[in-house]
N, CA, C and O atoms as a GROMACS GRO file, in nm:
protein
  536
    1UNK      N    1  -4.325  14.046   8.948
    1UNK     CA    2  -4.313  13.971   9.072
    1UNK      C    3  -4.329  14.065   9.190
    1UNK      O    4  -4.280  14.177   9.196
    2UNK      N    5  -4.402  14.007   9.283
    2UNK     CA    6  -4.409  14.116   9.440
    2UNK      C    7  -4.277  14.069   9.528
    2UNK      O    8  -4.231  13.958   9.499
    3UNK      N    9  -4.233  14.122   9.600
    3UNK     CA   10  -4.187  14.073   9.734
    3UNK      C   11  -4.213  14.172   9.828
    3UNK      O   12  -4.246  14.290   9.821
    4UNK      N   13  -4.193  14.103   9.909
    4UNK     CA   14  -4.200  14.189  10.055
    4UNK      C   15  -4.076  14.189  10.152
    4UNK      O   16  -4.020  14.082  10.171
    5UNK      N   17  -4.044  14.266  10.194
    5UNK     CA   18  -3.947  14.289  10.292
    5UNK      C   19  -3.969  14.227  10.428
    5UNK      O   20  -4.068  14.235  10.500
    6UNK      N   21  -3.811  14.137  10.456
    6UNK     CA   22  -3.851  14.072  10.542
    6UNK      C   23  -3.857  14.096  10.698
    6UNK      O   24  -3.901  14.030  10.793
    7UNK      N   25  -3.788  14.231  10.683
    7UNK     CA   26  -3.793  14.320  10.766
    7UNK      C   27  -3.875  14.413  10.816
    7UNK      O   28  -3.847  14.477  10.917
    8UNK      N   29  -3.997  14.428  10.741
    8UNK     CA   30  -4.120  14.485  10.749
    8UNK      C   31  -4.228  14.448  10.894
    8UNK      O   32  -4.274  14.345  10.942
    9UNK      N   33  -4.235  14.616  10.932
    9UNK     CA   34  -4.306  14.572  11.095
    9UNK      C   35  -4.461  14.569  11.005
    9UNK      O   36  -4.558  14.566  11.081
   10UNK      N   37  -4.494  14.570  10.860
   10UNK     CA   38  -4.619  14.576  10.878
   10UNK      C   39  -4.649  14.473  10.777
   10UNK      O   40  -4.704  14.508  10.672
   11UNK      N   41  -4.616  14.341  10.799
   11UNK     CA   42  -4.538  14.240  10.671
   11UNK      C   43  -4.745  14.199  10.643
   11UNK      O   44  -4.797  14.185  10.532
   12UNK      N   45  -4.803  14.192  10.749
   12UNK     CA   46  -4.940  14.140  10.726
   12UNK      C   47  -5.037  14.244  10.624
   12UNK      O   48  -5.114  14.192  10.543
   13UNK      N   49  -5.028  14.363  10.634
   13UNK     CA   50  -5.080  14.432  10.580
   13UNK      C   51  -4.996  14.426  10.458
   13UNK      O   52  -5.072  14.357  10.390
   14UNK      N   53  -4.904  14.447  10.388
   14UNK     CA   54  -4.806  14.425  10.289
   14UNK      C   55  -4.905  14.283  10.198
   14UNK      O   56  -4.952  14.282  10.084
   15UNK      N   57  -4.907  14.207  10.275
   15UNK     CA   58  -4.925  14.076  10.249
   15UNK      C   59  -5.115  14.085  10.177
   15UNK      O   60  -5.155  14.030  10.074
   16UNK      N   61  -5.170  14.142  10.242
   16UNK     CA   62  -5.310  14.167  10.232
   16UNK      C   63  -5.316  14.230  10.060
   16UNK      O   64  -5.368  14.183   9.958
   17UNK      N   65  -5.238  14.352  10.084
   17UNK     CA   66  -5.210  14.416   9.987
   17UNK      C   67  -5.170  14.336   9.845
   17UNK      O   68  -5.254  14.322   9.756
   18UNK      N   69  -5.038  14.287   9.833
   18UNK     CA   70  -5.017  14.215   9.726
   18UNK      C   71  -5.160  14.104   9.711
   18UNK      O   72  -5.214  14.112   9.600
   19UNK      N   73  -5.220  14.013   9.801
   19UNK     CA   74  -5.303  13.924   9.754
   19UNK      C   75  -5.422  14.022   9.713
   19UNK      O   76  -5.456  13.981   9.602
   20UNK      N   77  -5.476  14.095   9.736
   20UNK     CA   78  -5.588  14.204   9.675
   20UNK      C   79  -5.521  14.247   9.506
   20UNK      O   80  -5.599  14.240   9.411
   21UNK      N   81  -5.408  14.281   9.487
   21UNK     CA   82  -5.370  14.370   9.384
   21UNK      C   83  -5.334  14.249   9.314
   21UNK      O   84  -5.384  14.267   9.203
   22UNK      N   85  -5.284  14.150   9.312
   22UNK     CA   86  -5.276  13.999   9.271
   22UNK      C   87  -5.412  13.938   9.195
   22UNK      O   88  -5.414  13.887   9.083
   23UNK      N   89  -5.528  13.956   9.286
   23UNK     CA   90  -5.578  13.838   9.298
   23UNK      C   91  -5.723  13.903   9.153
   23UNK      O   92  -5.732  14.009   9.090
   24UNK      N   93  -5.785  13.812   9.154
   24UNK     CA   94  -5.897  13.841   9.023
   24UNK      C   95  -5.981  13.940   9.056
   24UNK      O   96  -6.006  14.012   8.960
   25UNK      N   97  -6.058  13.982   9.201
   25UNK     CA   98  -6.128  14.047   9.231
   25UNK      C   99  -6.064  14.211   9.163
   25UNK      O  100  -6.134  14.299   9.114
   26UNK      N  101  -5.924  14.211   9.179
   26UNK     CA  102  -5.863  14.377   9.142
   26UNK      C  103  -5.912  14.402   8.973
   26UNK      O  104  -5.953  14.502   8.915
   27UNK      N  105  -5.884  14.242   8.921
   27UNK     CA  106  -5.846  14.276   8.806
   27UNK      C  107  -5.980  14.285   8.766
   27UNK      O  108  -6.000  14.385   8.697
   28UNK      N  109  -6.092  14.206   8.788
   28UNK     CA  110  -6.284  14.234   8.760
   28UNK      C  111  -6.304  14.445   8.797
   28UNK      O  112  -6.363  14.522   8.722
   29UNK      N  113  -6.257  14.470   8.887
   29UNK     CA  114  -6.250  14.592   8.925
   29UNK      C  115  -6.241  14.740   8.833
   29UNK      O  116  -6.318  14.832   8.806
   30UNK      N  117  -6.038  14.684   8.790
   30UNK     CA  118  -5.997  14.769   8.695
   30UNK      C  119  -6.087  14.690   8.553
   30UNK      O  120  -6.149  14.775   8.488
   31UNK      N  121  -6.095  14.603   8.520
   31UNK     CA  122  -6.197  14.604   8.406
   31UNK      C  123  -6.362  14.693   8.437
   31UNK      O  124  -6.417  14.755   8.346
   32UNK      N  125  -6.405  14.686   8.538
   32UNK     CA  126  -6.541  14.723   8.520
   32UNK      C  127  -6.545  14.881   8.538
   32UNK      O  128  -6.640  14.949   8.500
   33UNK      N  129  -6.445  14.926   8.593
   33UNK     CA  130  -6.398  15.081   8.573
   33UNK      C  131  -6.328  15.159   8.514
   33UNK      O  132  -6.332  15.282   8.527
   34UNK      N  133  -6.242  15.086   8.431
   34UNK     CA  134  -6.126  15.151   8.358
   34UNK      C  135  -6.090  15.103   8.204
   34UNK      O  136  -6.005  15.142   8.124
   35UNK      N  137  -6.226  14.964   8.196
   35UNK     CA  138  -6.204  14.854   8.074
   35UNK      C  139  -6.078  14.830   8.061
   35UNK      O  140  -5.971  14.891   8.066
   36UNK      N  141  -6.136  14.677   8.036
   36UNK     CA  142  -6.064  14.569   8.012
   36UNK      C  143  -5.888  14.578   7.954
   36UNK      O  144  -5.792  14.526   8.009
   37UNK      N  145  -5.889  14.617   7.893
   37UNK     CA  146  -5.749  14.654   7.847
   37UNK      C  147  -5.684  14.775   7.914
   37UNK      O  148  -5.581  14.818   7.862
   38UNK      N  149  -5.725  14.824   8.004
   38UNK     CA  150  -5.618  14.838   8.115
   38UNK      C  151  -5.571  14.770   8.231
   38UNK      O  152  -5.504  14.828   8.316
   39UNK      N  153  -5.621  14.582   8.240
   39UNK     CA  154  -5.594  14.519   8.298
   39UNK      C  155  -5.460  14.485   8.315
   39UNK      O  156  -5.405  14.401   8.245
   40UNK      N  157  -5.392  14.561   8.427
   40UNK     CA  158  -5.272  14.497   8.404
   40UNK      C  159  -5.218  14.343   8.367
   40UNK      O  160  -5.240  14.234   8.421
   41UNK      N  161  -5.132  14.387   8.243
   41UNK     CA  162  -5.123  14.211   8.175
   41UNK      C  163  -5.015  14.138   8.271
   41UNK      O  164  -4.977  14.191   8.376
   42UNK      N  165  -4.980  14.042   8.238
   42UNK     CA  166  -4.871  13.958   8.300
   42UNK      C  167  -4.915  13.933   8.446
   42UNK      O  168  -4.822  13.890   8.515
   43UNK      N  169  -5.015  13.947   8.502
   43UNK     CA  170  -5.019  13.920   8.630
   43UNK      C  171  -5.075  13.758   8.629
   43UNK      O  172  -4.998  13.670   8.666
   44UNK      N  173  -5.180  13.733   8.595
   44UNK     CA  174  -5.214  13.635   8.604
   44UNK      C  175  -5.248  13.554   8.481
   44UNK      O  176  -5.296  13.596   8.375
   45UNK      N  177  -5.213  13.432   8.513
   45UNK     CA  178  -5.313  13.339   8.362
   45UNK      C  179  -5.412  13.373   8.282
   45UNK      O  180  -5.420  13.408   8.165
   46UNK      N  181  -5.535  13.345   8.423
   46UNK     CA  182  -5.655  13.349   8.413
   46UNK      C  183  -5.641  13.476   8.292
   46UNK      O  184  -5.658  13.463   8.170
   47UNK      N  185  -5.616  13.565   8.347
   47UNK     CA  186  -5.614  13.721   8.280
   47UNK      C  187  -5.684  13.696   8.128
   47UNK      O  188  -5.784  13.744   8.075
   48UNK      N  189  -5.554  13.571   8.073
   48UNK     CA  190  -5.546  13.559   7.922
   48UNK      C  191  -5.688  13.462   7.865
   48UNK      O  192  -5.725  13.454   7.748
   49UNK      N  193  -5.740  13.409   7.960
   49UNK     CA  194  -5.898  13.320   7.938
   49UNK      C  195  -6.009  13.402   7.979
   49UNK      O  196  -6.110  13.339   8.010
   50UNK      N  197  -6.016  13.524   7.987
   50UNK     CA  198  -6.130  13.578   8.014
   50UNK      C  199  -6.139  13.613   7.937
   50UNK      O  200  -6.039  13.669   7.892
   51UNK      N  201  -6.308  13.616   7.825
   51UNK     CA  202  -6.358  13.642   7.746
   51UNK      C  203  -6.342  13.836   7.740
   51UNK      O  204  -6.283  13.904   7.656
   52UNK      N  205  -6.420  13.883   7.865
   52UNK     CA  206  -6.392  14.043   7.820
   52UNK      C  207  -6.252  14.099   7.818
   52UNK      O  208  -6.244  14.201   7.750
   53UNK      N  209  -6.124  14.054   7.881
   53UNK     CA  210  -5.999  14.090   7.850
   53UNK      C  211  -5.977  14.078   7.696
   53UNK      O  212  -5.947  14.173   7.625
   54UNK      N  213  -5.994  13.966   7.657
   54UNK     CA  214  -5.955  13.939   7.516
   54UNK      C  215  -6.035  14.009   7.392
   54UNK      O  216  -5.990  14.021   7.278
   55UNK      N  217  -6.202  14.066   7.454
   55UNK     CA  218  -6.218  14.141   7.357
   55UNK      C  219  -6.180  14.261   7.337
   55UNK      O  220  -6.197  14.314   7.227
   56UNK      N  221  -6.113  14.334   7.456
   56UNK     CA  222  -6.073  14.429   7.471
   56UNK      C  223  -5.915  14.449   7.439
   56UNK      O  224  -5.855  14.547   7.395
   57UNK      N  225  -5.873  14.336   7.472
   57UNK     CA  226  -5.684  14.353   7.427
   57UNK      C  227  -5.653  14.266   7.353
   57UNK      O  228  -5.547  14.204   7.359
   58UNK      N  229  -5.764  14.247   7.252
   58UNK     CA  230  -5.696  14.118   7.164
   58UNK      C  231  -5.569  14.153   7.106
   58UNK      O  232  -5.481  14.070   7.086
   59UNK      N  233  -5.556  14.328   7.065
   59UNK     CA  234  -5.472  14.350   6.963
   59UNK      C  235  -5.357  14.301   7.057
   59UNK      O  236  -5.304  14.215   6.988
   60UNK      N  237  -5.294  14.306   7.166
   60UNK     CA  238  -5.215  14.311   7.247
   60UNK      C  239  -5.201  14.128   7.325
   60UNK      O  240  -5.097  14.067   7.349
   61UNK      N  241  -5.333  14.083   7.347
   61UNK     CA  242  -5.314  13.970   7.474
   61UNK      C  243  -5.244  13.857   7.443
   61UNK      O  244  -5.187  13.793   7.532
   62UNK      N  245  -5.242  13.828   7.340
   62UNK     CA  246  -5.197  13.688   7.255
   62UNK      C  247  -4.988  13.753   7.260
   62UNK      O  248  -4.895  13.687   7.305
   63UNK      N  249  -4.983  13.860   7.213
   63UNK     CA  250  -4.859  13.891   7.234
   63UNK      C  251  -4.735  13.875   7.329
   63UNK      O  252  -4.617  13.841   7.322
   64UNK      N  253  -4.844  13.928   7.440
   64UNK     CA  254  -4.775  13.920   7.559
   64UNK      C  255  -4.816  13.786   7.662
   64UNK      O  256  -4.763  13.749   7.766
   65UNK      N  257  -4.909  13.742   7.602
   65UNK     CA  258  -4.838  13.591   7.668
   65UNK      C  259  -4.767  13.501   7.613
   65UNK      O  260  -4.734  13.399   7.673
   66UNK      N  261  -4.732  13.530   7.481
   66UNK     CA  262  -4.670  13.424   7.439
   66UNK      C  263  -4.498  13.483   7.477
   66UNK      O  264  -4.404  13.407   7.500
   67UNK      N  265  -4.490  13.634   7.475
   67UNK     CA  266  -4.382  13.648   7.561
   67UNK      C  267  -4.332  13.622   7.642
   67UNK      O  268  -4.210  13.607   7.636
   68UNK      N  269  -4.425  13.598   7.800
   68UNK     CA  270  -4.419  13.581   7.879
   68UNK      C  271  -4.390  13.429   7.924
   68UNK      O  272  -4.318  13.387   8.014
   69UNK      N  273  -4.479  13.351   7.817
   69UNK     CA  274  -4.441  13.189   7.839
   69UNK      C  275  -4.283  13.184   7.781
   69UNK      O  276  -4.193  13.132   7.847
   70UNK      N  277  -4.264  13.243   7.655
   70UNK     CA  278  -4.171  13.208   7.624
   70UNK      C  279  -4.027  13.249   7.679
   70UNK      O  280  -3.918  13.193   7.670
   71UNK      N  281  -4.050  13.315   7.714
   71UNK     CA  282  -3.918  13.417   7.791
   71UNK      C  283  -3.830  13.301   7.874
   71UNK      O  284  -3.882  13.203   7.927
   72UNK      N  285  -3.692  13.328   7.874
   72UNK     CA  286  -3.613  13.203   7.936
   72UNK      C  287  -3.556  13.311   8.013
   72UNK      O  288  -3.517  13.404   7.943
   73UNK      N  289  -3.533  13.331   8.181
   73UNK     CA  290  -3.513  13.394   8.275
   73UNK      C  291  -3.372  13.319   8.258
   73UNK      O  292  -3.298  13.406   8.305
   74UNK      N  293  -3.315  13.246   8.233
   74UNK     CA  294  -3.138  13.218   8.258
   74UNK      C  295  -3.077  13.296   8.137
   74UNK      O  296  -2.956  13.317   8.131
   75UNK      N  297  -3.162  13.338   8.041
   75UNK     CA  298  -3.104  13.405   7.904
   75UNK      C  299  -3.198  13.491   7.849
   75UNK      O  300  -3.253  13.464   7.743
   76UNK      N  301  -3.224  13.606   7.920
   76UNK     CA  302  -3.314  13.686   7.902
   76UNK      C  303  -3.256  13.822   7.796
   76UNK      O  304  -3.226  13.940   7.816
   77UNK      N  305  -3.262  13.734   7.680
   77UNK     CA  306  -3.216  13.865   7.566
   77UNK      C  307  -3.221  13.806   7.448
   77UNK      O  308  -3.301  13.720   7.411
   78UNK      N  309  -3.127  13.858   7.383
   78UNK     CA  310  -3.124  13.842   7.259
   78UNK      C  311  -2.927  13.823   7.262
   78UNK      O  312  -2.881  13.729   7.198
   79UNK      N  313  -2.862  13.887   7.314
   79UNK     CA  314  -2.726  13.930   7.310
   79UNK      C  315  -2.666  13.790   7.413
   79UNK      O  316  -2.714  13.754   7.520
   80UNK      N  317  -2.582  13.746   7.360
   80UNK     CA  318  -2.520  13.650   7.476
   80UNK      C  319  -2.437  13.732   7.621
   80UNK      O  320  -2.336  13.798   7.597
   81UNK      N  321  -2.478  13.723   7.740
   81UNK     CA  322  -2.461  13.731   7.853
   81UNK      C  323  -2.319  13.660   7.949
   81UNK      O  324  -2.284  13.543   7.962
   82UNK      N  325  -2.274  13.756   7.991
   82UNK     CA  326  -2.192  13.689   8.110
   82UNK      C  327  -2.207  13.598   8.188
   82UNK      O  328  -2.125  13.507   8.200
   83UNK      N  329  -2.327  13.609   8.260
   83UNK     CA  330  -2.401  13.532   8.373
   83UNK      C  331  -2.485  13.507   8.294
   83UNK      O  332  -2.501  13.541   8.177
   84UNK      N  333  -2.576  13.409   8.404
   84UNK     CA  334  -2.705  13.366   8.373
   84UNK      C  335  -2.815  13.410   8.441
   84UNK      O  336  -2.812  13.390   8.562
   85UNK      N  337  -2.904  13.460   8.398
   85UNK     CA  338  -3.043  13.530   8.503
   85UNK      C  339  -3.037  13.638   8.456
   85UNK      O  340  -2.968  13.673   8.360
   86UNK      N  341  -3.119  13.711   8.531
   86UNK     CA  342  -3.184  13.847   8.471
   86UNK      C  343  -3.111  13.930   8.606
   86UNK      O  344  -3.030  13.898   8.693
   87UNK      N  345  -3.172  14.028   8.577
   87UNK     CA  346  -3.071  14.167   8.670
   87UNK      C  347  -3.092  14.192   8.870
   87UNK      O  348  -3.048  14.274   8.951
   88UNK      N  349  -3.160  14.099   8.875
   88UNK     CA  350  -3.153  14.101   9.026
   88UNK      C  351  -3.003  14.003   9.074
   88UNK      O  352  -2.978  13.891   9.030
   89UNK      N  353  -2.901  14.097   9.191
   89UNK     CA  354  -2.826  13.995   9.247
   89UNK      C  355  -2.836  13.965   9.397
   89UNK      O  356  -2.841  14.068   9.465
   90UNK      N  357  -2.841  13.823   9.482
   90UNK     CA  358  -2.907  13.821   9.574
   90UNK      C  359  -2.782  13.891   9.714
   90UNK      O  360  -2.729  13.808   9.788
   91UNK      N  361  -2.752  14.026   9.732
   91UNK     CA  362  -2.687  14.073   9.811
   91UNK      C  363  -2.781  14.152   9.873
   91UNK      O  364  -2.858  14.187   9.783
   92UNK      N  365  -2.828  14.215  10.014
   92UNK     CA  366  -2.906  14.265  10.134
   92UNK      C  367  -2.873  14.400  10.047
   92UNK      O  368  -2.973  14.469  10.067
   93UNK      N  369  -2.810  14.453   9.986
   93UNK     CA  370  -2.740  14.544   9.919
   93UNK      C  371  -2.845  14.610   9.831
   93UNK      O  372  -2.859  14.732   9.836
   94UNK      N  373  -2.911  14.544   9.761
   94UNK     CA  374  -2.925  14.496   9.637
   94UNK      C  375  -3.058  14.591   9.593
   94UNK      O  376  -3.035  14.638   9.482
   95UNK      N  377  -3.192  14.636   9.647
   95UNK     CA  378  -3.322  14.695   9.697
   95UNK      C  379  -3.278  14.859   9.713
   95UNK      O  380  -3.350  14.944   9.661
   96UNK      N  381  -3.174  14.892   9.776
   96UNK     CA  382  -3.111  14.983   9.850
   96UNK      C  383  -3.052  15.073   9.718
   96UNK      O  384  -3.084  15.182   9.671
   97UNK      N  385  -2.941  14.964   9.678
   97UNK     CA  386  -2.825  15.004   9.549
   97UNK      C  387  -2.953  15.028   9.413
   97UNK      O  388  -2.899  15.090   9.322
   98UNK      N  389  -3.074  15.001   9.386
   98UNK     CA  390  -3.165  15.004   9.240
   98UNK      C  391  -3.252  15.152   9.289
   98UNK      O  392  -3.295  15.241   9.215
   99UNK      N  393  -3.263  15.142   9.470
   99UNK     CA  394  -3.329  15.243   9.437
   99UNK      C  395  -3.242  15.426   9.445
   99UNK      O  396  -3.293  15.538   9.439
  100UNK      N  397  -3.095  15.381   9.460
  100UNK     CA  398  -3.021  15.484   9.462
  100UNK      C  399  -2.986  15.534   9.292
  100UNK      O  400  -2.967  15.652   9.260
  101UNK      N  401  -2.982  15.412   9.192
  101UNK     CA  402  -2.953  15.440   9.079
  101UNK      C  403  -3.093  15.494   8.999
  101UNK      O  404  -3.082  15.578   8.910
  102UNK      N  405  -3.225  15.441   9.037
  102UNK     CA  406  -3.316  15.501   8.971
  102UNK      C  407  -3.340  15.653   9.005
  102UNK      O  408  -3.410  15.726   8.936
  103UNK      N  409  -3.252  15.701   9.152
  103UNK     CA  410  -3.284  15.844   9.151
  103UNK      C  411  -3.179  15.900   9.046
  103UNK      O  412  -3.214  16.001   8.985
  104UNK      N  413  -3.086  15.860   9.024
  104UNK     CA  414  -3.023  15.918   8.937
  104UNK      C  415  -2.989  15.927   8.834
  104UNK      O  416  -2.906  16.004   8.787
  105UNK      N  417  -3.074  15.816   8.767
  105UNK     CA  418  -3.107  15.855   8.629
  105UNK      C  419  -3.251  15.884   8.614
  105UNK      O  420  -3.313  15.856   8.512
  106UNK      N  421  -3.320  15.958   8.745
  106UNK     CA  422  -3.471  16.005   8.735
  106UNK      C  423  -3.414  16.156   8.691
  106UNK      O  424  -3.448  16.226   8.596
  107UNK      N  425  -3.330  16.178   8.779
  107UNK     CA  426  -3.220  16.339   8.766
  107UNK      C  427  -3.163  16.362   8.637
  107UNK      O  428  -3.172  16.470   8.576
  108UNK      N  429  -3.098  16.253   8.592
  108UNK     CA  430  -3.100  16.242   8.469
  108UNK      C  431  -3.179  16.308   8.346
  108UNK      O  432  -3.133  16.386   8.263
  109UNK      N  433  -3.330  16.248   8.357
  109UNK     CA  434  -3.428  16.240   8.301
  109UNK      C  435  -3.505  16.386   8.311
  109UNK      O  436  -3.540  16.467   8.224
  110UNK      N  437  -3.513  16.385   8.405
  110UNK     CA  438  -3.549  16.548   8.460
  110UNK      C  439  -3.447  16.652   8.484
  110UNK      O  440  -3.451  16.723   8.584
  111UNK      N  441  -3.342  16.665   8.383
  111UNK     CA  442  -3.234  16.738   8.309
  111UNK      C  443  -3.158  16.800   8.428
  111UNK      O  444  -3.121  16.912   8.393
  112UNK      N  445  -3.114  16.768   8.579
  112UNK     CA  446  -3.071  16.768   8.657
  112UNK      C  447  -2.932  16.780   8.711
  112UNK      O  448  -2.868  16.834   8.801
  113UNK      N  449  -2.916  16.668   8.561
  113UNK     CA  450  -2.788  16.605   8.583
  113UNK      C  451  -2.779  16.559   8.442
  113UNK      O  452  -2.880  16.566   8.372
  114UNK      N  453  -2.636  16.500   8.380
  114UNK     CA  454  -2.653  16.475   8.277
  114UNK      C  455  -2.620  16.295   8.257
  114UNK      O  456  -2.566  16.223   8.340
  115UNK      N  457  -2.674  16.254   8.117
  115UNK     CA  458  -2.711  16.141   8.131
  115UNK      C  459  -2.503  16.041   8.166
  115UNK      O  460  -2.478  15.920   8.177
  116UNK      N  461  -2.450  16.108   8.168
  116UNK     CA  462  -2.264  16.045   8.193
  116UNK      C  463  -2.252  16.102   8.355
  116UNK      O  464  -2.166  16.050   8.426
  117UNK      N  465  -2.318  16.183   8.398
  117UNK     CA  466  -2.308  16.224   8.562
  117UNK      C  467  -2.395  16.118   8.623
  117UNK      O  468  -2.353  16.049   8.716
  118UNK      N  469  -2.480  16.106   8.588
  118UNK     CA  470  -2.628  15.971   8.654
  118UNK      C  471  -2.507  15.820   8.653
  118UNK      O  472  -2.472  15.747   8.746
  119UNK      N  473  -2.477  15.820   8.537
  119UNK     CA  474  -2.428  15.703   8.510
  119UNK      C  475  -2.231  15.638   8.562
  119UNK      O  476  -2.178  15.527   8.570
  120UNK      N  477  -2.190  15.757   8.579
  120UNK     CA  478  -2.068  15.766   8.671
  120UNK      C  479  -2.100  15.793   8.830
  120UNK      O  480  -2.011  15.784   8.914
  121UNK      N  481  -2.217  15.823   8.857
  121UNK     CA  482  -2.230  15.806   9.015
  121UNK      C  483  -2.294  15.696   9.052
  121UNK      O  484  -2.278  15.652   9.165
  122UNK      N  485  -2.397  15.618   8.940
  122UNK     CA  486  -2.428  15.489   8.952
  122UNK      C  487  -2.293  15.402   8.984
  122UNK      O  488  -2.247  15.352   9.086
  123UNK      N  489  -2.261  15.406   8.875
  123UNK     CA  490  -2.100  15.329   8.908
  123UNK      C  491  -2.014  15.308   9.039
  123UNK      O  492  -1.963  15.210   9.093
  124UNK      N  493  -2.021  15.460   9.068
  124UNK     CA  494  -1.945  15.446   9.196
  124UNK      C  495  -2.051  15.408   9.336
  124UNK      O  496  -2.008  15.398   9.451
  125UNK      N  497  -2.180  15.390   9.300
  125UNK     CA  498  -2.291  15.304   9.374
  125UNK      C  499  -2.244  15.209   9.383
  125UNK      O  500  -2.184  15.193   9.490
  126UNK      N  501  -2.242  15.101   9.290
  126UNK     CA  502  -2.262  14.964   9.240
  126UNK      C  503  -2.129  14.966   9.300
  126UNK      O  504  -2.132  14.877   9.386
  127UNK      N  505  -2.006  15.024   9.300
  127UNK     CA  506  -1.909  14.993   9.350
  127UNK      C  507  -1.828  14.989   9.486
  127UNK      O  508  -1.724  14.927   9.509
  128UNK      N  509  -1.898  15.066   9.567
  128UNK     CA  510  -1.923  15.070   9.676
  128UNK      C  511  -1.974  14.960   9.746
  128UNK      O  512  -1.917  14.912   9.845
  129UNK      N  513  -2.093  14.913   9.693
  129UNK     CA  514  -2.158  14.775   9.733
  129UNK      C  515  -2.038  14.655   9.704
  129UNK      O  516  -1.984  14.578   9.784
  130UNK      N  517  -2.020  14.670   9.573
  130UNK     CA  518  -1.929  14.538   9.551
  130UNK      C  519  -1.796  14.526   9.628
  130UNK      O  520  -1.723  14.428   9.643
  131UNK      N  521  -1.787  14.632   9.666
  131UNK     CA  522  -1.607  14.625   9.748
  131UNK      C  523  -1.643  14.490   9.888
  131UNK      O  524  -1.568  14.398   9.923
  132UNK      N  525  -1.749  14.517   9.927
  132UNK     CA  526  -1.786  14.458  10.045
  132UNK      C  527  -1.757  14.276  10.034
  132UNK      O  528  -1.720  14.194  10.118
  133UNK      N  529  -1.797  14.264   9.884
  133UNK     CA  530  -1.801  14.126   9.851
  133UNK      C  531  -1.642  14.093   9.787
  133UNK      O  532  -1.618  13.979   9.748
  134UNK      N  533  -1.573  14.162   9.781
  134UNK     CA  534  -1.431  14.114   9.673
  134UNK      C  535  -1.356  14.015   9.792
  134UNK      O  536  -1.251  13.956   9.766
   0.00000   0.00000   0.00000
């Protein structure tokens, strides 16, 4: 999924952007330069009815759309869930708090930090945010 920030002084160009990287012309593009099966999947339908995608990702295309249709966004697993929905929560918070935790389990990852230090300062992220709401 794209979004855009609604706060964005450059929301038109943003906007240009996603409909180009969206739209079929990108994906004719990355097929005619990079073949077909590096079309990024899941973007569009169409994707899955084009004859050269499918000769190129058959092993793969049938897979991932039937994932994709099938997937239930209120119960997105396998494990029964607390809530319902998948991992976005709608707090202004929220953009801010994912991209503070992906630095730190990037630190993590790039042996920085260790994987219980990433994950105890995440915590006290996520918790910080939530005090605001109790």
């Amino acid at each position: 999924a794209w979004g855009l920030q609604k706060a964005s002084r450059k929301a038109d160009d943003a906007w240009k952007f996603v409909s180009w990287a969206s739209g079929k012309e990108y994906e004719e593009l990355v097929g005619a330069t990079s073949g077909w099966s590096n079309v990024p999947a899941g973007k569009r339908a169409s994707t899955y009815a084009n004859p050269d995608y499918r000769a190129e990702a058959g092993a793969f295309a049938d897979v991932t759309e039937r994932a994709i249709s099938e997937a239930d966004p209120k119960n997105p697993g396998i494990q029964p869930r607390p809530t319902a929905g998948i991992q976005f929560v709608g707090v202004p918070e929220f953009t801010d708090l994912g991209t503070r935790v992906a630095q730190e389990i990037s630190a993590a990852i790039a042996g920085r930090q260790s994987v219980d230090a990433a994950l105890a300062a995440s915590q006290k992220l996520a918790e910080k945010v939530a005090e605001e709401y109790r």
